[in-house]
SEVO-546381 format. One line per 10 residues: number of its first residue (from 1); their letters; for each residue x, y, z of N, C-alpha, C. Coordinates in nm, 4 decimals. Example, Ala and Ser with C-alpha at 12.3 -4.5 7.8 and 13.67 -1.06 7.14 Angstrom:
<numis>
1) AS) 1.3190/-0.5690/0.7800/1.2300/-0.4500/0.7800/1.3200/-0.3300/0.7800; 1.2850/-0.2250/0.7080/1.3670/-0.1060/0.7140/1.2900/0.0030/0.7870;
</numis>
This chain:
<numis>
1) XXXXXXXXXX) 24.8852/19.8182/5.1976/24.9835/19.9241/5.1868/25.1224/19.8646/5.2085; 25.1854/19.9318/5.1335/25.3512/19.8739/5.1479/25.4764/20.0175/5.2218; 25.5335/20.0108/5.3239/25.5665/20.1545/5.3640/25.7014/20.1048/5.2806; 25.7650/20.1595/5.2665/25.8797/20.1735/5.2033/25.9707/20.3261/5.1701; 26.1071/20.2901/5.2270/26.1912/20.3966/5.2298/26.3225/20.3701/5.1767; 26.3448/20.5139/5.0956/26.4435/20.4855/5.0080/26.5884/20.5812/5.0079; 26.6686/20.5507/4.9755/26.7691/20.6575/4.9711/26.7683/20.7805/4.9500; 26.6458/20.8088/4.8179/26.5996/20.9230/4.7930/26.5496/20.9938/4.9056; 26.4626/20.9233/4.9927/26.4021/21.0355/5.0697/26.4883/21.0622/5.2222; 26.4309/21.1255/5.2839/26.5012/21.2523/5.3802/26.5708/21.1510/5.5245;
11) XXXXXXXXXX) 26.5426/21.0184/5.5249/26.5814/20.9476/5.6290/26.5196/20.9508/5.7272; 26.4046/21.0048/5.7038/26.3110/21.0097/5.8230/26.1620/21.0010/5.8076; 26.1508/20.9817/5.6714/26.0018/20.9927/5.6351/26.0572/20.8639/5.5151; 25.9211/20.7554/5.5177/25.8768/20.6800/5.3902/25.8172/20.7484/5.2817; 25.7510/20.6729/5.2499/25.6002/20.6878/5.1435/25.5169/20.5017/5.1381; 25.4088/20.5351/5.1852/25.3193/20.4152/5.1696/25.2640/20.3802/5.0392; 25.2823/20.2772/4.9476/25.2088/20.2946/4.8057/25.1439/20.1775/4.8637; 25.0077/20.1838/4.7224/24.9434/20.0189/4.7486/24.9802/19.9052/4.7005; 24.9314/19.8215/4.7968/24.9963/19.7030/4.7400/24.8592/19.5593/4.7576; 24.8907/19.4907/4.6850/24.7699/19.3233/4.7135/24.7788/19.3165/4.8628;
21) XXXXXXXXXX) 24.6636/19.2583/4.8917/24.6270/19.2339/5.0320/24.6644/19.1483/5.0635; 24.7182/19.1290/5.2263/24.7374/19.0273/5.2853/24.9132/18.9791/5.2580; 25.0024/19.0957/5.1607/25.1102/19.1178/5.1051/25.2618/19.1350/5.1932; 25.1792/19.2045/5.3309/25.2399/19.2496/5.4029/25.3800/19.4049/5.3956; 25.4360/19.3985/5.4273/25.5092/19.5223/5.4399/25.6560/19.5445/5.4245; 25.7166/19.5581/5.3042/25.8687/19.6396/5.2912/25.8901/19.7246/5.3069; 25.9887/19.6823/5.4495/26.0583/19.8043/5.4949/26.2301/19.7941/5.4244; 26.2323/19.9127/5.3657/26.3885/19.9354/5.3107/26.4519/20.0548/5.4278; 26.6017/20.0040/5.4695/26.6749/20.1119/5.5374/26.7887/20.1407/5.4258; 26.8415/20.2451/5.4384/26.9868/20.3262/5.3918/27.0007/20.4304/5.4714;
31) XXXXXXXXXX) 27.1006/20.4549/5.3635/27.1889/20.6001/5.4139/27.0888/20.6915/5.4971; 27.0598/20.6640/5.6160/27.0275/20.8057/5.7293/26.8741/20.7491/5.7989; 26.8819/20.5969/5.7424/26.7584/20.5066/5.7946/26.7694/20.4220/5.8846; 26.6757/20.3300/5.9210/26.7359/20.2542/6.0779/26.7301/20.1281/6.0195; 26.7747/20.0532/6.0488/26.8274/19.8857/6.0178/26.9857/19.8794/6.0117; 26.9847/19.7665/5.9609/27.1309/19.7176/5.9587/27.1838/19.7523/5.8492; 27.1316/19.8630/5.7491/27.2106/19.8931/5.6067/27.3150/20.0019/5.6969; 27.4752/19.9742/5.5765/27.5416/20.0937/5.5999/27.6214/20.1073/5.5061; 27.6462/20.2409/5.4773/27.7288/20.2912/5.3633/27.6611/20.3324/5.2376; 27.4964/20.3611/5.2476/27.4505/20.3523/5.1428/27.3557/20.2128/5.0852;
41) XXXXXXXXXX) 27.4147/20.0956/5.1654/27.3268/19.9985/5.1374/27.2211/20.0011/5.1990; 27.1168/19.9142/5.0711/27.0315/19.9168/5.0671/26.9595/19.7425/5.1116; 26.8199/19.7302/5.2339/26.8140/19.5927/5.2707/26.6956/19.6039/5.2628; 26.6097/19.5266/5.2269/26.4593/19.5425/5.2215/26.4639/19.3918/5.2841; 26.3072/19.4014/5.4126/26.2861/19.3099/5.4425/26.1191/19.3013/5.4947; 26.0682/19.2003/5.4010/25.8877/19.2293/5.4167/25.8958/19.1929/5.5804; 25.7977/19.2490/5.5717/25.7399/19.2362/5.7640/25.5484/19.2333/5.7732; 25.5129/19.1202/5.8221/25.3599/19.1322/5.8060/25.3213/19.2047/5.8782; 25.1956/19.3059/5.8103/25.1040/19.4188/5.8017/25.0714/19.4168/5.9867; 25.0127/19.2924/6.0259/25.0033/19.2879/6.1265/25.0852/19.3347/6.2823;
51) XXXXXXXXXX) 25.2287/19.3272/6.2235/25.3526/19.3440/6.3171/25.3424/19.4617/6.3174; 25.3760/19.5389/6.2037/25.3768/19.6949/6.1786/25.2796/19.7541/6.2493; 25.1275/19.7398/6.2413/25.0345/19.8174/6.3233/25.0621/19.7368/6.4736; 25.1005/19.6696/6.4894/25.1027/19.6241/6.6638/25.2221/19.7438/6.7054; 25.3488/19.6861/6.6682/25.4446/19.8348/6.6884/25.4130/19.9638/6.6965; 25.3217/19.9392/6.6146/25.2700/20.0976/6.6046/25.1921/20.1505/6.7196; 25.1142/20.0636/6.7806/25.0366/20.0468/6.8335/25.0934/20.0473/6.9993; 25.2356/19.9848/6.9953/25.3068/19.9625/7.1330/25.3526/20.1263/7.1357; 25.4539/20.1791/7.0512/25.5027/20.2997/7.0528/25.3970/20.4269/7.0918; 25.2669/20.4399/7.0483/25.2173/20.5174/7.0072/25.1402/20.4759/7.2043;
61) XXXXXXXXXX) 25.0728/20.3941/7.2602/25.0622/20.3454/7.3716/25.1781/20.4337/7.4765; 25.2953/20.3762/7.4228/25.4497/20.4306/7.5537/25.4196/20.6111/7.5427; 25.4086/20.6732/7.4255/25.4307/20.7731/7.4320/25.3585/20.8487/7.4793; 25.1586/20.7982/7.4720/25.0980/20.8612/7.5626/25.1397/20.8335/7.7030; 25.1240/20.7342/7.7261/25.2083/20.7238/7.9088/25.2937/20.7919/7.9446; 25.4388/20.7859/7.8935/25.5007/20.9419/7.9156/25.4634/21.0562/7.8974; 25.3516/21.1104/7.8416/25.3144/21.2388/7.8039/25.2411/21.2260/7.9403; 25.1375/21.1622/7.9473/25.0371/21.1480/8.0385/25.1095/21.1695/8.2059; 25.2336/21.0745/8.2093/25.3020/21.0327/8.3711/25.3397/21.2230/8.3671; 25.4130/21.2846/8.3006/25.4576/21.4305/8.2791/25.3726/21.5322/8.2842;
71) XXXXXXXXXX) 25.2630/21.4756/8.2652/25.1930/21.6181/8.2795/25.1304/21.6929/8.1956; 25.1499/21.6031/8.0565/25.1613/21.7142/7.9563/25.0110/21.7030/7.8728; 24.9724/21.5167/7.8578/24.8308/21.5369/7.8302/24.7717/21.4424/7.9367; 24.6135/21.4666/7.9430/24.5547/21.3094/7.9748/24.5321/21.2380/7.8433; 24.4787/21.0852/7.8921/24.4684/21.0427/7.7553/24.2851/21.0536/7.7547; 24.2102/21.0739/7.8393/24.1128/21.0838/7.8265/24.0823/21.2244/7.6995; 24.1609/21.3175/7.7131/24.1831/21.3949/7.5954/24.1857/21.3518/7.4781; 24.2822/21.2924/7.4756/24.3497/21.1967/7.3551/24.2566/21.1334/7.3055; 24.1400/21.0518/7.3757/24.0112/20.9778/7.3375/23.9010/21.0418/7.2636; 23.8712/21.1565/7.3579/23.7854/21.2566/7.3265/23.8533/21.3290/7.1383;
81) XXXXXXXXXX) 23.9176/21.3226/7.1232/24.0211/21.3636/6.9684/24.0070/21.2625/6.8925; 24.0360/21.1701/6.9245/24.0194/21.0108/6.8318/23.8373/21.0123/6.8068; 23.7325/21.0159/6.8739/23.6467/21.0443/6.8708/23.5751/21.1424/6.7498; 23.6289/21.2620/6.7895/23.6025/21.4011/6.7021/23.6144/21.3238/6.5388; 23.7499/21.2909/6.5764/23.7868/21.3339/6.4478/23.7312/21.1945/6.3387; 23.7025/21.0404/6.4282/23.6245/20.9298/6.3543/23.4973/20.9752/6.3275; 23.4139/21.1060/6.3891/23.2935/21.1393/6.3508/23.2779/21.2557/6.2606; 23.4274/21.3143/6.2523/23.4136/21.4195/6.1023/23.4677/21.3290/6.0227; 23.4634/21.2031/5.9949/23.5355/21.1287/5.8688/23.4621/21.0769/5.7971; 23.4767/21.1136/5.6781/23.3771/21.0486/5.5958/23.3659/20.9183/5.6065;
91) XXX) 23.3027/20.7654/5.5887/23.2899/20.6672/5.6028/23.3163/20.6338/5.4680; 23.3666/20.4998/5.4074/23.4226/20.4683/5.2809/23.2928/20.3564/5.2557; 23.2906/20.3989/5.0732/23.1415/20.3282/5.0969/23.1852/20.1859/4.9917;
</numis>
């Protein structure tokens, strides 16, 4: 998968298309996106597949901990959901 974001869209949402494996990942910023573009420019810079899900992976980690330190979920919840929902998923054959 390649995430990629463009001027066109809302500055806050990509779109993932496919891409060859092992290809890794362009990320484009502009106008109302995060990187170092400004004024409309446009910077694309591949980033391997690997980095992207680790980040993902750090962020998505911090945010249960703050939810969790607050009060708001456990993550044993959170497990029990990840669970559910890998056993209503179809399996890819």
């Amino acid at each position: 998968m390649r995430w990629e974001r463009t001027r066109a869209d809302s500055g806050r949402h990509g779109r993932a298309t496919p891409e060859p494996r092992g290809s890794g990942v362009a990320v484009t910023a502009g106008e109302g996106g995060h990187g170092p573009a400004t004024g409309g420019e446009v910077v694309r810079q591949a980033v391997p597949l690997e980095d992207v899900v680790l980040a993902q992976a750090f962020q998505l980690e911090a945010l249960l901990n703050v939810l969790e330190r607050r009060g708001i979920i456990k993550k044993a919840a959170v497990v029990e959901e990840i669970k559910r929902l890998q056993a209503e998923t179809p399996k890819g054959t």
